[in-house]
N, C-alpha and C positions, 0 to 999 in steps of 0.2 A: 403448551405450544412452543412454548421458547426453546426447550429441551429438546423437542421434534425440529426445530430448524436450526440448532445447532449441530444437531448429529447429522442430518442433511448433509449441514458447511462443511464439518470435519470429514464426511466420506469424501465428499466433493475434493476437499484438500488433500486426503491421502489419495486419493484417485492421481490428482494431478500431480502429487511429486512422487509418486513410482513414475513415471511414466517422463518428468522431467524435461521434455519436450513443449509443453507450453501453460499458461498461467491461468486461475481460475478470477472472472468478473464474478465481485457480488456487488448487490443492491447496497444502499446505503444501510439499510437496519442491519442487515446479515454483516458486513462489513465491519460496526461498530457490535457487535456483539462477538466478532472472531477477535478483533483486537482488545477485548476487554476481559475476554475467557480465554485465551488460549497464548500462549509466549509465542509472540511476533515482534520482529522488528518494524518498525514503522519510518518510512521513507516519503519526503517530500518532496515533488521532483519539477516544484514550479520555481520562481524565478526568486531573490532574497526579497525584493520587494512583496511580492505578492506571500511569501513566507512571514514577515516581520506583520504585513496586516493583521493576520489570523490563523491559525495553524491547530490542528488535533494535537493536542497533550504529549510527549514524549516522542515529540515525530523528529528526525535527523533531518537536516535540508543537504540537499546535492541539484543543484540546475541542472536538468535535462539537457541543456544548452551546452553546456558545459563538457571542450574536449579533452575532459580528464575523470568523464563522469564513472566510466568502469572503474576505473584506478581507487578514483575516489571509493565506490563500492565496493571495491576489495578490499579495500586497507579498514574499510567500517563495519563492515555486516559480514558475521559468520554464515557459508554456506550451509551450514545444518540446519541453518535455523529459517522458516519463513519469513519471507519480505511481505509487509503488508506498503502496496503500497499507492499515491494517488498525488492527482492534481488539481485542478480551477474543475474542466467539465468533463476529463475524463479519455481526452486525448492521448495529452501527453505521456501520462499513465502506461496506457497502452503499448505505446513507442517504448517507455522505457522498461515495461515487463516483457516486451521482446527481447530488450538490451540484455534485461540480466538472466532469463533464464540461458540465453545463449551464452552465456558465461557460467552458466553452473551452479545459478541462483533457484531456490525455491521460492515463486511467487504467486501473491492474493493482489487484487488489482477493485480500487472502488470506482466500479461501471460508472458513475455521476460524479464525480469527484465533489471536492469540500464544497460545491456550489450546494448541492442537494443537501448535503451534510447542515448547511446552515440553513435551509430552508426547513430541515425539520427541526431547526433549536437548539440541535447535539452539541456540547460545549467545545471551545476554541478559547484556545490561547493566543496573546497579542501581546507583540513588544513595546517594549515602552523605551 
């Protein structure tokens, strides 16, 4: 079954970056199984606080807030590569996978953000 919902995702993701024009939501499971199978950049696009609390493993932070967040995302993340990327409930997320594919960004977007994430026990990292 894993195998069937992976090849799903991956259509799903080559579907959306031909086409380049807008970003594919997955579910929290499907979400943590593209970024753990598949070479994605991962993008945190909530606030340093709410970053420093808890954060998915090998995630970059850039605040959505923030008016230098393209800039920022160019100078960090290779366009060839997918954005995976998310926040608290899944807002912001959104706002900011507009931002980047209208910049020329490939992007995967977590429909529930790290909220859901943690409610199913998926591991997090915390600063110290």
């Amino acid at each position: 079954m894993k195998y069937i919902v992976t090849a799903f995702t991956l259509s799903l993701l080559m579907f959306s970056c031909q086409r380049e024009t807008t970003y594919t939501s997955l579910n929290t499971n499907d979400f943590k199984d593209v970024i753990e199978n598949l070479e994605v950049q991962l993008l945190d696009v909530r606030t340093i606080d709410e970053f420093n609390s808890g954060h998915i493993s090998d995630a970059e932070f850039i605040d959505l807030s923030d008016s230098l967040f393209i800039e920022k995302a160019d100078s960090m993340f290779n366009k060839k590569q997918t954005i995976a990327v998310y926040c608290r409930t899944g807002r912001r997320s959104k706002k900011a996978a507009d931002l980047l594919i209208k910049h020329g960004f490939k992007v995967i977007e977590l429909d529930s953000g790290i909220t859901n994430w943690i409610e199913k026990d998926f591991p997090i990292v915390e600063q110290k």
